[in-house]
CHARMM-style PDB file with segment names, atoms N, HN, CA, C and O in Angstrom:
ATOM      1  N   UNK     1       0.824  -1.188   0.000  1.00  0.00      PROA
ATOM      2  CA  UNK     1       0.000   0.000   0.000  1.00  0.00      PROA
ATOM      3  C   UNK     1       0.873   1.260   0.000  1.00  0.00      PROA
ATOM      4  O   UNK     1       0.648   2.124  -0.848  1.00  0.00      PROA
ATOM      5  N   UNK     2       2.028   1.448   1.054  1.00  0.00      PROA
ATOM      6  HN  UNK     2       2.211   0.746   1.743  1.00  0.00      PROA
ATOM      7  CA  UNK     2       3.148   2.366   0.576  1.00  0.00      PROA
ATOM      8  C   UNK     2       3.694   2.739  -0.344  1.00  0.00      PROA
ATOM      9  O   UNK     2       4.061   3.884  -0.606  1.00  0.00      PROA
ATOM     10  N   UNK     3       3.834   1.518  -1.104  1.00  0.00      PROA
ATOM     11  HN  UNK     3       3.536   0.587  -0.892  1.00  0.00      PROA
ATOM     12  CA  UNK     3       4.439   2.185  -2.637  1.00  0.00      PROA
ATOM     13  C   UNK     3       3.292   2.996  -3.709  1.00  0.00      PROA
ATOM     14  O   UNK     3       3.315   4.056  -4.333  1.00  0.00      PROA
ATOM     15  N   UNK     4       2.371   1.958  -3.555  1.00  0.00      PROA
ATOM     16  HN  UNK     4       2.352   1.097  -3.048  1.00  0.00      PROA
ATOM     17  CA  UNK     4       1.615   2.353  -4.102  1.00  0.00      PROA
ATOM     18  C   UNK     4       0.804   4.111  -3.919  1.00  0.00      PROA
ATOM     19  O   UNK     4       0.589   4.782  -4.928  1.00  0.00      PROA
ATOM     20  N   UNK     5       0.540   4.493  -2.876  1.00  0.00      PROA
ATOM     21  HN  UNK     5       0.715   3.948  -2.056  1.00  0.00      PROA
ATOM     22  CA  UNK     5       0.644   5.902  -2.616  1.00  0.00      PROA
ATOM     23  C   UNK     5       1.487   6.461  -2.931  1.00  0.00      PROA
ATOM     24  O   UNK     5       1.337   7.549  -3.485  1.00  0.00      PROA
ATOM     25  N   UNK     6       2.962   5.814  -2.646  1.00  0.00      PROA
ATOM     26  HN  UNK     6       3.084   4.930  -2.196  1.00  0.00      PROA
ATOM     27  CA  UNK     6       4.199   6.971  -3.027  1.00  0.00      PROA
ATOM     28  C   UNK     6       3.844   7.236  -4.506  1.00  0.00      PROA
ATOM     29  O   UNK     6       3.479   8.364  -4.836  1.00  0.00      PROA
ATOM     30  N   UNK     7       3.922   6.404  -5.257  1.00  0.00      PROA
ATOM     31  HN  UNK     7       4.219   5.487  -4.989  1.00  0.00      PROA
ATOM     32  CA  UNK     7       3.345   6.244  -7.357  1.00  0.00      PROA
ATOM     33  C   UNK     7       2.321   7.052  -7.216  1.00  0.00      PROA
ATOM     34  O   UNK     7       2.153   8.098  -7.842  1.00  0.00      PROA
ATOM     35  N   UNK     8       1.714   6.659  -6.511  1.00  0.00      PROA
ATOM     36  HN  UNK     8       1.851   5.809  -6.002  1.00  0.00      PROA
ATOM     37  CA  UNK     8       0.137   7.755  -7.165  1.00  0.00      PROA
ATOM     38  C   UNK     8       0.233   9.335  -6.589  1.00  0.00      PROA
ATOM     39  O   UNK     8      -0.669  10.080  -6.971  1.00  0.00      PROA
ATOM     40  N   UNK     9       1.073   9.796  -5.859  1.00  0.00      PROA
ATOM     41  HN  UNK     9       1.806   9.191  -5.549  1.00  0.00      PROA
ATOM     42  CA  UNK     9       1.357  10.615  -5.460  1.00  0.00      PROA
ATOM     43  C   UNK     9       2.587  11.676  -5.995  1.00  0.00      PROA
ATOM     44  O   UNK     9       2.752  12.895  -5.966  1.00  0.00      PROA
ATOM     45  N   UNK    10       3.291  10.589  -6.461  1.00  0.00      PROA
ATOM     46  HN  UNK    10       3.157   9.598  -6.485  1.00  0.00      PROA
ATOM     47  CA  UNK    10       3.953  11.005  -7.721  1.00  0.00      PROA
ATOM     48  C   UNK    10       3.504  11.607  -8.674  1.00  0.00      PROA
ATOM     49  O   UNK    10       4.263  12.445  -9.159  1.00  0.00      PROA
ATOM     50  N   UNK    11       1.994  11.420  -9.380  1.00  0.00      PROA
ATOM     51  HN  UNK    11       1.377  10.739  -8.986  1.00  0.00      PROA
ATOM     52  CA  UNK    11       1.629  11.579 -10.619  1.00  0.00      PROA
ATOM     53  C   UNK    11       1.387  12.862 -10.540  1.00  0.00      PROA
ATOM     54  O   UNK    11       1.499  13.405  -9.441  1.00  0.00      PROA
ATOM     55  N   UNK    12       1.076  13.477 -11.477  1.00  0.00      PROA
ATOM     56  HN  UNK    12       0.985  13.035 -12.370  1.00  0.00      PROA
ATOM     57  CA  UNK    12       0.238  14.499 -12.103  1.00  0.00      PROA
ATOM     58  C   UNK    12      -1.340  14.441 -11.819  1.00  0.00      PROA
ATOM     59  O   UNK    12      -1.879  13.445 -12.302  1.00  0.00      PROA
ATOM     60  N   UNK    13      -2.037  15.173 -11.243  1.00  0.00      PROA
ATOM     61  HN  UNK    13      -1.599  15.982 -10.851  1.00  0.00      PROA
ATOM     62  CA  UNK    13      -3.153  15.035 -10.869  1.00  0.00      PROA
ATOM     63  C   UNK    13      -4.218  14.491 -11.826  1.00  0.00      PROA
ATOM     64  O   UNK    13      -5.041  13.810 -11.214  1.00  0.00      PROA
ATOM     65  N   UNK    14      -4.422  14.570 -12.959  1.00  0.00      PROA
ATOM     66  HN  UNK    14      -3.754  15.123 -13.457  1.00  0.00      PROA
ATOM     67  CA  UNK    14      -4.995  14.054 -13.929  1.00  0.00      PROA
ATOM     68  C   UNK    14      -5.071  12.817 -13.721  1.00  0.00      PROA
ATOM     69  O   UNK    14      -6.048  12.114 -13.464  1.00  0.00      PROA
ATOM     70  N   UNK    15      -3.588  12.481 -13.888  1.00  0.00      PROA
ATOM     71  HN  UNK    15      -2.795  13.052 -14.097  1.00  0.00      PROA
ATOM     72  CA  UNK    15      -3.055  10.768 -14.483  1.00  0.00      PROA
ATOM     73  C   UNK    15      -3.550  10.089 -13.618  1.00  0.00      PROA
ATOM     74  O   UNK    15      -4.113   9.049 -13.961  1.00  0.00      PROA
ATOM     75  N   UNK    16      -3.491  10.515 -12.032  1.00  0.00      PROA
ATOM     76  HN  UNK    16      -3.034  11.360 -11.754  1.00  0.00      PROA
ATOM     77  CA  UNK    16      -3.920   9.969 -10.734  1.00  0.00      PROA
ATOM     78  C   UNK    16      -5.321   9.468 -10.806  1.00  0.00      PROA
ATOM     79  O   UNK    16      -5.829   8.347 -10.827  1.00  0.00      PROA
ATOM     80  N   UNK    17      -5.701  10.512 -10.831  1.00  0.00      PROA
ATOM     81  HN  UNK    17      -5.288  11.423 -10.814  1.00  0.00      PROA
ATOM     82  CA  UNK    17      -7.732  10.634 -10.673  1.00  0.00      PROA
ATOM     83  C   UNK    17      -8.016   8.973 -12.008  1.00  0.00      PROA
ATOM     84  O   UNK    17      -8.552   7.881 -11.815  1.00  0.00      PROA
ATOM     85  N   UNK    18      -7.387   9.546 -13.176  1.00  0.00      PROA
ATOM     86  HN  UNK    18      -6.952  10.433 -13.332  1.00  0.00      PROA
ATOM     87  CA  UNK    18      -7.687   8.742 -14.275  1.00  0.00      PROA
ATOM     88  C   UNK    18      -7.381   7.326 -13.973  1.00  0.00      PROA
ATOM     89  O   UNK    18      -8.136   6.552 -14.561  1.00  0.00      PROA
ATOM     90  N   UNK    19      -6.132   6.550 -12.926  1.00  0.00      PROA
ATOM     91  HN  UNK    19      -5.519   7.179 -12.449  1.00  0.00      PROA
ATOM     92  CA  UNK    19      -5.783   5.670 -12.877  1.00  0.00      PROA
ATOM     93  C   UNK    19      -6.706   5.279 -11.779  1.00  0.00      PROA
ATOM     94  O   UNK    19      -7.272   4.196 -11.925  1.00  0.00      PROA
ATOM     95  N   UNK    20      -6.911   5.840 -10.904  1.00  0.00      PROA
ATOM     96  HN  UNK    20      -6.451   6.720 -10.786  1.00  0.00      PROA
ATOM     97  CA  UNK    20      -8.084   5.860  -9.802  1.00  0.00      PROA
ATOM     98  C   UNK    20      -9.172   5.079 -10.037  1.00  0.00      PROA
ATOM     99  O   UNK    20      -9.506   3.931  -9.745  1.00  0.00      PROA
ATOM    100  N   UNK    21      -9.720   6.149 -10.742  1.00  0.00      PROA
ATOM    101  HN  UNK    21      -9.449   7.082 -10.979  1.00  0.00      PROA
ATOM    102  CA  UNK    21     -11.366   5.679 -11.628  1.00  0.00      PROA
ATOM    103  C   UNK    21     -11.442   4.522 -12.545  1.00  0.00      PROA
ATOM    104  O   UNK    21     -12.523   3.950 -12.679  1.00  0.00      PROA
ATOM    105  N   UNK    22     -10.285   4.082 -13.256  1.00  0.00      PROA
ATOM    106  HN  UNK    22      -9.407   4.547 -13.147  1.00  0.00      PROA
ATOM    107  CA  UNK    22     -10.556   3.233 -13.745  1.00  0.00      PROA
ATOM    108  C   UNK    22     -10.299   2.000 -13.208  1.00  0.00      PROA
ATOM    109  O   UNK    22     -11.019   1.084 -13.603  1.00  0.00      PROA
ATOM    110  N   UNK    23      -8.977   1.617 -11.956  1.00  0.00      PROA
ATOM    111  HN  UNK    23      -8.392   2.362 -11.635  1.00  0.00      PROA
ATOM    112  CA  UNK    23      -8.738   0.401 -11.621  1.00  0.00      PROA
ATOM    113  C   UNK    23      -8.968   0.570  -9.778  1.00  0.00      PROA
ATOM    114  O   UNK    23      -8.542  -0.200  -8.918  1.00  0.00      PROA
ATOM    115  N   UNK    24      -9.599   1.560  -9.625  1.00  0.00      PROA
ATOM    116  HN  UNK    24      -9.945   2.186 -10.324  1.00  0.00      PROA
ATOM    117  CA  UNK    24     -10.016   1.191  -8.373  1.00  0.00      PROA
ATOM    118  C   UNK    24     -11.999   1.612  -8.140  1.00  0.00      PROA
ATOM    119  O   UNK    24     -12.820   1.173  -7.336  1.00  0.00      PROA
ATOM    120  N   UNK    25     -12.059   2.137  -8.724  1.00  0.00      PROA
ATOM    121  HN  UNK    25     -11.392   2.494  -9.378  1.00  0.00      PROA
ATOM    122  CA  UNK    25     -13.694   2.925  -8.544  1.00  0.00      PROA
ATOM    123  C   UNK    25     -14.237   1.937  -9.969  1.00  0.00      PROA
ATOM    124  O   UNK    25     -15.442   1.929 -10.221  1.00  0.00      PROA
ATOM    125  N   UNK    26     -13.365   1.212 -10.760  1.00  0.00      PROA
ATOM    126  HN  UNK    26     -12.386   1.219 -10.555  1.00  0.00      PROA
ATOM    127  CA  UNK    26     -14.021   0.446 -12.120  1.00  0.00      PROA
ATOM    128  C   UNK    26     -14.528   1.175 -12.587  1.00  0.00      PROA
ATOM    129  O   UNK    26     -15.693   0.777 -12.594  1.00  0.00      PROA
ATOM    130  N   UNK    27     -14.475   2.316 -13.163  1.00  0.00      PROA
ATOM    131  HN  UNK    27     -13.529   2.640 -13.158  1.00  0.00      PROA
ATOM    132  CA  UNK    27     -15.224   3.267 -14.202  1.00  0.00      PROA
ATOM    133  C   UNK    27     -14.478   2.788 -15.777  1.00  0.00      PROA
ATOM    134  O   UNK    27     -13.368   2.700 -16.303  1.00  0.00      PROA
ATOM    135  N   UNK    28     -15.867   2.576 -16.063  1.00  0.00      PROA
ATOM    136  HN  UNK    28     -16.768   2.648 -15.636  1.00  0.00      PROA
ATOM    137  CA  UNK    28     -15.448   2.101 -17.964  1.00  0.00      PROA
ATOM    138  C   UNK    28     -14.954   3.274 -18.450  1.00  0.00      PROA
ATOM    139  O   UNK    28     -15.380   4.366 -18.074  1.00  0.00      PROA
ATOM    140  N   UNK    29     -13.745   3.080 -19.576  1.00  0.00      PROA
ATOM    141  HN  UNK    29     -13.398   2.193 -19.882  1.00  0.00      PROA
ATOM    142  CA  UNK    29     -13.186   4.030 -20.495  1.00  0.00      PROA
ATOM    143  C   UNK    29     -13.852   5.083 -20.611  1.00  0.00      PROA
ATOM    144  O   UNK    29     -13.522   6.246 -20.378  1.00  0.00      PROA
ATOM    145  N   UNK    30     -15.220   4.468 -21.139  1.00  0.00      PROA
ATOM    146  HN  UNK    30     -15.487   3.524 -21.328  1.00  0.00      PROA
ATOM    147  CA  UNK    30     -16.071   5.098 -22.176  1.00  0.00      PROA
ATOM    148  C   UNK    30     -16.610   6.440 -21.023  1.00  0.00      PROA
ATOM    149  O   UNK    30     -16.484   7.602 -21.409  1.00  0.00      PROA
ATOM    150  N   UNK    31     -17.041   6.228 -20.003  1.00  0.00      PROA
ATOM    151  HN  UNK    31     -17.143   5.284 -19.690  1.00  0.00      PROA
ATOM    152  CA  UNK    31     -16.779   6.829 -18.857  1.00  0.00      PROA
ATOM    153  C   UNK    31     -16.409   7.947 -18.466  1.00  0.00      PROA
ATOM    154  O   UNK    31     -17.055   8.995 -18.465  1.00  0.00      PROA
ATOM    155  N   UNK    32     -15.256   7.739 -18.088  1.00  0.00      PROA
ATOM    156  HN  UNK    32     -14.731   6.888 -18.088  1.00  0.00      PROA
ATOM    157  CA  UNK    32     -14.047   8.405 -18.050  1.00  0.00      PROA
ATOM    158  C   UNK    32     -13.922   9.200 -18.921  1.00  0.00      PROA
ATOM    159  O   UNK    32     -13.872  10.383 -18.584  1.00  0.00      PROA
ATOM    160  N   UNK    33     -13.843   8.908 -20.113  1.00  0.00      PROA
ATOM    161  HN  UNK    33     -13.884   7.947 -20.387  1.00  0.00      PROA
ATOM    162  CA  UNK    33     -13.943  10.153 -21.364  1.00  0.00      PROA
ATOM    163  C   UNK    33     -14.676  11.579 -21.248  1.00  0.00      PROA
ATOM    164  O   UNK    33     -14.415  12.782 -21.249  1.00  0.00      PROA
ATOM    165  N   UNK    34     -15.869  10.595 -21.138  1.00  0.00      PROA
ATOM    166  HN  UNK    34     -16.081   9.618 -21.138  1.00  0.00      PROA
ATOM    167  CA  UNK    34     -17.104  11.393 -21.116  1.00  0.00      PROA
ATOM    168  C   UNK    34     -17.033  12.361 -19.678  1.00  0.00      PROA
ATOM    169  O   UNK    34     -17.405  13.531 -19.589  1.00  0.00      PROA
ATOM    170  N   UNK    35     -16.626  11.772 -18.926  1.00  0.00      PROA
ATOM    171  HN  UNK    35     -16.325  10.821 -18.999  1.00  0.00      PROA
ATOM    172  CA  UNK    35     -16.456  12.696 -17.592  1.00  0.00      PROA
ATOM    173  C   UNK    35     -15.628  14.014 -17.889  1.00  0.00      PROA
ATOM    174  O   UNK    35     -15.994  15.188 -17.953  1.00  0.00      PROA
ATOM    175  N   UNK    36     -14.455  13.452 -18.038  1.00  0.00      PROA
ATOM    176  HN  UNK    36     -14.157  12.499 -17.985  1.00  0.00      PROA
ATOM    177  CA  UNK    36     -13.422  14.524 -18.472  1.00  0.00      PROA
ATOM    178  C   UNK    36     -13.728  15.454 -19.811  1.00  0.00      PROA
ATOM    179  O   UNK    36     -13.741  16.680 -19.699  1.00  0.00      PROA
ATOM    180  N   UNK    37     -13.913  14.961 -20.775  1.00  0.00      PROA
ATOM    181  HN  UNK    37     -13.902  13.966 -20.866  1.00  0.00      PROA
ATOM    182  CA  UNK    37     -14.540  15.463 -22.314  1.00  0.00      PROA
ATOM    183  C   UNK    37     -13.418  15.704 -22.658  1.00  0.00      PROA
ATOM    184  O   UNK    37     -12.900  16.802 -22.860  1.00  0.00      PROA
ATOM    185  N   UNK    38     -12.754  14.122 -22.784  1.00  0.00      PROA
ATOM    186  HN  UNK    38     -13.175  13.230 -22.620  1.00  0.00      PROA
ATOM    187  CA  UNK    38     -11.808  13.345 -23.218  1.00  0.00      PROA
ATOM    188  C   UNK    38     -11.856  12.898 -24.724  1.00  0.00      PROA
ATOM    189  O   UNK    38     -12.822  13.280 -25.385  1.00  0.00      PROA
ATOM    190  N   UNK    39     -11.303  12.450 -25.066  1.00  0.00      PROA
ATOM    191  HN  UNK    39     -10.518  12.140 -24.529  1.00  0.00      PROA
ATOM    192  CA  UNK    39     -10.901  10.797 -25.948  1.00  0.00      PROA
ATOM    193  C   UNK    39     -10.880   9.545 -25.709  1.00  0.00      PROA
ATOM    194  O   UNK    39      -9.848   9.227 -25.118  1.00  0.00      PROA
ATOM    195  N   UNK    40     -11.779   8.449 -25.974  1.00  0.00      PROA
ATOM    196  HN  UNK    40     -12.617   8.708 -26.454  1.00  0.00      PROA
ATOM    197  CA  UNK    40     -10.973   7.499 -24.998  1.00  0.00      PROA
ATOM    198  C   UNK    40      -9.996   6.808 -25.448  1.00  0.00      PROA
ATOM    199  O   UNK    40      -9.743   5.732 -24.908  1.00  0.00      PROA
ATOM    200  N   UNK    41      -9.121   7.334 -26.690  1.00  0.00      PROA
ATOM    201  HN  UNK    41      -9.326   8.209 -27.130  1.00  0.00      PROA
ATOM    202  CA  UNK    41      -8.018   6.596 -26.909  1.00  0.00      PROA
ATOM    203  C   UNK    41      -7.123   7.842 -26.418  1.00  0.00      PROA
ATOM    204  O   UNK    41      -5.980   7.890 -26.873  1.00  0.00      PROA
ATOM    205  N   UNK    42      -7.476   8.707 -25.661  1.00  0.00      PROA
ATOM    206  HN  UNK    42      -8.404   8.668 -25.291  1.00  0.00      PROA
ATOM    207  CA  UNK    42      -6.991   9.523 -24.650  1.00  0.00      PROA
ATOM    208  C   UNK    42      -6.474   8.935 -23.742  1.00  0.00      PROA
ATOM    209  O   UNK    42      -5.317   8.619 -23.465  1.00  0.00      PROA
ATOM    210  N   UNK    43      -7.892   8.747 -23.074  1.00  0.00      PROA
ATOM    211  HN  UNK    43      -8.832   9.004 -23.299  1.00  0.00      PROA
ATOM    212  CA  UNK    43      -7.652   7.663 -21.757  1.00  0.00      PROA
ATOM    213  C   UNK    43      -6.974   6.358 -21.698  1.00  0.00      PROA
ATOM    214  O   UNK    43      -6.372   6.013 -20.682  1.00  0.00      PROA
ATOM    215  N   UNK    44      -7.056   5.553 -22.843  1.00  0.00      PROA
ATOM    216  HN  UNK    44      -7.545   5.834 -23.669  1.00  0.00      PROA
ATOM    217  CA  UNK    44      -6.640   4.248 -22.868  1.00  0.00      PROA
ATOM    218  C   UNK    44      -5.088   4.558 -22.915  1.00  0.00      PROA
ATOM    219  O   UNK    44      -4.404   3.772 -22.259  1.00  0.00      PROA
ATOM    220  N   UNK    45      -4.259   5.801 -23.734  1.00  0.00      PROA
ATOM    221  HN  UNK    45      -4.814   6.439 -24.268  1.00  0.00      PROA
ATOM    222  CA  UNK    45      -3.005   5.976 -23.987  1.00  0.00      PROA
ATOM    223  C   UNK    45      -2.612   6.645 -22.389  1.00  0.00      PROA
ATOM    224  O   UNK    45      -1.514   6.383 -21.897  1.00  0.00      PROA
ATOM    225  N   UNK    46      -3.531   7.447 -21.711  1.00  0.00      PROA
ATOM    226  HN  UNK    46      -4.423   7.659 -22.110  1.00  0.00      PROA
ATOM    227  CA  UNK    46      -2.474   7.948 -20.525  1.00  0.00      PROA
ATOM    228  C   UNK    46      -2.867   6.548 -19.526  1.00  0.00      PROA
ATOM    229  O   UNK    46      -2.255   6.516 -18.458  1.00  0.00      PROA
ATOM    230  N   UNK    47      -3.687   5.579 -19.754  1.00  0.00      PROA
ATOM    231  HN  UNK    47      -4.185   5.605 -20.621  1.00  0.00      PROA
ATOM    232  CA  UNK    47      -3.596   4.238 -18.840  1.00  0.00      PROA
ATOM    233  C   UNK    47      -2.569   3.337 -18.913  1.00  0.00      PROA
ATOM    234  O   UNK    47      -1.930   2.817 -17.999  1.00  0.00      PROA
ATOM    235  N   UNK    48      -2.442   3.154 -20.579  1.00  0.00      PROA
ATOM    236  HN  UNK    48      -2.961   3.576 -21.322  1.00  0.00      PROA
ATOM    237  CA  UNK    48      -0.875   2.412 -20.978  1.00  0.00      PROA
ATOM    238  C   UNK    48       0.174   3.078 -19.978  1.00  0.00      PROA
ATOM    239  O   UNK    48       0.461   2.559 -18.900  1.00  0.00      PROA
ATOM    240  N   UNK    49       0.602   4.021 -20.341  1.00  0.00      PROA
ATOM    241  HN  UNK    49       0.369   4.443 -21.217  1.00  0.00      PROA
ATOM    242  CA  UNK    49       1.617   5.394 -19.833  1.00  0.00      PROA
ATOM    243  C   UNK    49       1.436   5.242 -18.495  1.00  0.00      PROA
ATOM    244  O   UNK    49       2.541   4.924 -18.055  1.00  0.00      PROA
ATOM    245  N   UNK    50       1.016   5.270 -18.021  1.00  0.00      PROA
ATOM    246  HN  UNK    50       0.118   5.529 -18.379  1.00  0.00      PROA
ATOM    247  CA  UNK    50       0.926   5.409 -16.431  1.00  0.00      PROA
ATOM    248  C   UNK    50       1.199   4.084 -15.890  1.00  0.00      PROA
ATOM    249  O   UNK    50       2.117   4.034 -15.071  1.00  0.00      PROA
ATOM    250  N   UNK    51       0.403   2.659 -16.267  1.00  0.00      PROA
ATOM    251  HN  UNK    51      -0.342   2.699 -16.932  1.00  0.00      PROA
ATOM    252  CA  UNK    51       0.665   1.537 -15.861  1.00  0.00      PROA
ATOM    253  C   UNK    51       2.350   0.816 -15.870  1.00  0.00      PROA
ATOM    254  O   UNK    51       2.953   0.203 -14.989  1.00  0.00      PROA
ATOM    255  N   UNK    52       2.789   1.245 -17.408  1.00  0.00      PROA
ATOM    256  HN  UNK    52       2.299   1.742 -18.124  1.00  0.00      PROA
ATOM    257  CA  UNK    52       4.136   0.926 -17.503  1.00  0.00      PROA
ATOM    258  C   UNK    52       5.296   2.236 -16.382  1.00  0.00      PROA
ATOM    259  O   UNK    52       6.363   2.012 -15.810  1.00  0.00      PROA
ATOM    260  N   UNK    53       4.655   3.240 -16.447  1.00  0.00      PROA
ATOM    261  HN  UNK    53       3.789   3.422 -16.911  1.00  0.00      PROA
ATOM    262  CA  UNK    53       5.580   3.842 -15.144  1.00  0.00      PROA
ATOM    263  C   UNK    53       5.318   3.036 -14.075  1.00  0.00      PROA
ATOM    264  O   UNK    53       6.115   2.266 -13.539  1.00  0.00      PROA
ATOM    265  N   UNK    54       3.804   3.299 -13.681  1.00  0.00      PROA
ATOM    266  HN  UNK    54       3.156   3.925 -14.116  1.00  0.00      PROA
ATOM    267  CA  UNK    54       3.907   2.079 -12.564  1.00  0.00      PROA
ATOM    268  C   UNK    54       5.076   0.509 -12.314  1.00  0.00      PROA
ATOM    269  O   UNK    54       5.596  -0.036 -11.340  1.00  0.00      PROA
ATOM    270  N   UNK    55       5.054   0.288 -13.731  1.00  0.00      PROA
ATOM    271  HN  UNK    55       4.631   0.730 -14.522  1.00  0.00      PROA
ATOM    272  CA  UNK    55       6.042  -1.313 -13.401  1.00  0.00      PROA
ATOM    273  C   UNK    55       7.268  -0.358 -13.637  1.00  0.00      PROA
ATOM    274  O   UNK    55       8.139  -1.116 -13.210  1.00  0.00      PROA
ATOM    275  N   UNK    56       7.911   0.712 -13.995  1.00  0.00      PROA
ATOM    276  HN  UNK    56       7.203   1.328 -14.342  1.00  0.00      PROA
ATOM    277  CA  UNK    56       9.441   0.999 -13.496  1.00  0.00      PROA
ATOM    278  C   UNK    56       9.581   1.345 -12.519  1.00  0.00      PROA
ATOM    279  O   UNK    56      10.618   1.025 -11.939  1.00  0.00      PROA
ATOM    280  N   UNK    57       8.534   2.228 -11.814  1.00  0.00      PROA
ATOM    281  HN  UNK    57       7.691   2.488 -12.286  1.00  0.00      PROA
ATOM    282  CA  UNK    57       8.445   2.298 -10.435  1.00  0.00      PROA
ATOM    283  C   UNK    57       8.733   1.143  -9.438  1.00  0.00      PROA
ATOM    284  O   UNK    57       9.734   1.181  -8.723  1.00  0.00      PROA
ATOM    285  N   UNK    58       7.938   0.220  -9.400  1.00  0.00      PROA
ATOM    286  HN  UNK    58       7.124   0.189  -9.980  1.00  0.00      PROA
ATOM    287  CA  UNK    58       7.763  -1.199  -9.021  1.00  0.00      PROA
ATOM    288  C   UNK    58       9.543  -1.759  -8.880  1.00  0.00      PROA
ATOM    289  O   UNK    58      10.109  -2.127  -7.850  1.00  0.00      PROA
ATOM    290  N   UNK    59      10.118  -1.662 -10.281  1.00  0.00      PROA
ATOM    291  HN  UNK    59       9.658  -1.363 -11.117  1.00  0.00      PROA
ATOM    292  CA  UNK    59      11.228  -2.206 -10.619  1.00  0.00      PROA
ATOM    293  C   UNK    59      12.475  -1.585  -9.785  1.00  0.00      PROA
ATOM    294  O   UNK    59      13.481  -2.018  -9.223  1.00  0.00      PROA
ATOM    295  N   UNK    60      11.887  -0.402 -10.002  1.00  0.00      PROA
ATOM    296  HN  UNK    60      11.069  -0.050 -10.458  1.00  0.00      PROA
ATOM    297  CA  UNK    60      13.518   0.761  -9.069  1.00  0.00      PROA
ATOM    298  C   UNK    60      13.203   0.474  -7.551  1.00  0.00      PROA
ATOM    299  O   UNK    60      14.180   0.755  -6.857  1.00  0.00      PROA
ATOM    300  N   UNK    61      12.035  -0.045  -6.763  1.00  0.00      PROA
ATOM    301  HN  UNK    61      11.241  -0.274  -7.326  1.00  0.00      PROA
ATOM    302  CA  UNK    61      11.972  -0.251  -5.370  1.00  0.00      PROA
ATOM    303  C   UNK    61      12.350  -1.775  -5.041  1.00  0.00      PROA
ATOM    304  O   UNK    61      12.439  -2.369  -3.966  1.00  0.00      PROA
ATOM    305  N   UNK    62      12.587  -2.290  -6.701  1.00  0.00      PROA
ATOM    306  HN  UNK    62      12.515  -1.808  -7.575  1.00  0.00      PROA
ATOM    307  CA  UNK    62      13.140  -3.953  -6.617  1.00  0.00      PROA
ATOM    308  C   UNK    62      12.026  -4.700  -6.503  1.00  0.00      PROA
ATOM    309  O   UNK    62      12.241  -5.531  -5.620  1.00  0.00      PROA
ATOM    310  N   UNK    63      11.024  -4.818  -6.915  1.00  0.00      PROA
ATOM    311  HN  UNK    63      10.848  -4.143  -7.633  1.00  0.00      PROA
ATOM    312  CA  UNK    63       9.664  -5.417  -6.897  1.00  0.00      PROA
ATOM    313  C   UNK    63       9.405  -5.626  -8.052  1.00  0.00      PROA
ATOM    314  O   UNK    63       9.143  -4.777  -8.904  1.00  0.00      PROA
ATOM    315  N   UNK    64       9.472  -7.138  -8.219  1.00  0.00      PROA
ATOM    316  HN  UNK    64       9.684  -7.828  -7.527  1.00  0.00      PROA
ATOM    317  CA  UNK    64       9.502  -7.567  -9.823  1.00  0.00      PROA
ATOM    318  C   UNK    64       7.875  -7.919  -9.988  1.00  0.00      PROA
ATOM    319  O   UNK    64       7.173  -7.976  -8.978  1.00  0.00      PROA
ATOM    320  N   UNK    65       7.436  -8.101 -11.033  1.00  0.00      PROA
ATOM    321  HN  UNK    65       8.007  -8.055 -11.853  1.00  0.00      PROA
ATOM    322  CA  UNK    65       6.603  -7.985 -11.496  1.00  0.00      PROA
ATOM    323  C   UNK    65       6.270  -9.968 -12.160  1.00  0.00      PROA
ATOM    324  OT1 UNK    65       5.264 -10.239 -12.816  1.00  0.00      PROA
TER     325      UNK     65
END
């Protein structure tokens, strides 16, 4: 749970909320878009982006994946 705050706390407030809503609150893409008045190949590209920071994050605290 520590790291995980430290990462999300890290982010950019956007990226946060966006990673939030979708893998903890389960809000569909389609969603999310619409909330923000987005794209959702918006959303789907800053979810890629954010998830793979997440695993270098993960990696630099030595937590393999």
């Amino acid at each position: 749970a520590d790291l995980l705050n430290r990462f999300l706390q890290s982010l950019p407030r956007e990226k946060r909320i966006l990673f939030l809503r979708r893998y903890w609150y389960c809000c569909s893409i389609q969603e999310i878009a619409s909330d923000f008045g987005i794209s959702e190949s918006k959303v789907k590209m800053t979810l890629l982006r954010t998830r793979r920071a997440f695993q270098q994050f993960l990696e630099k605290e030595e937590i393999g994946i």
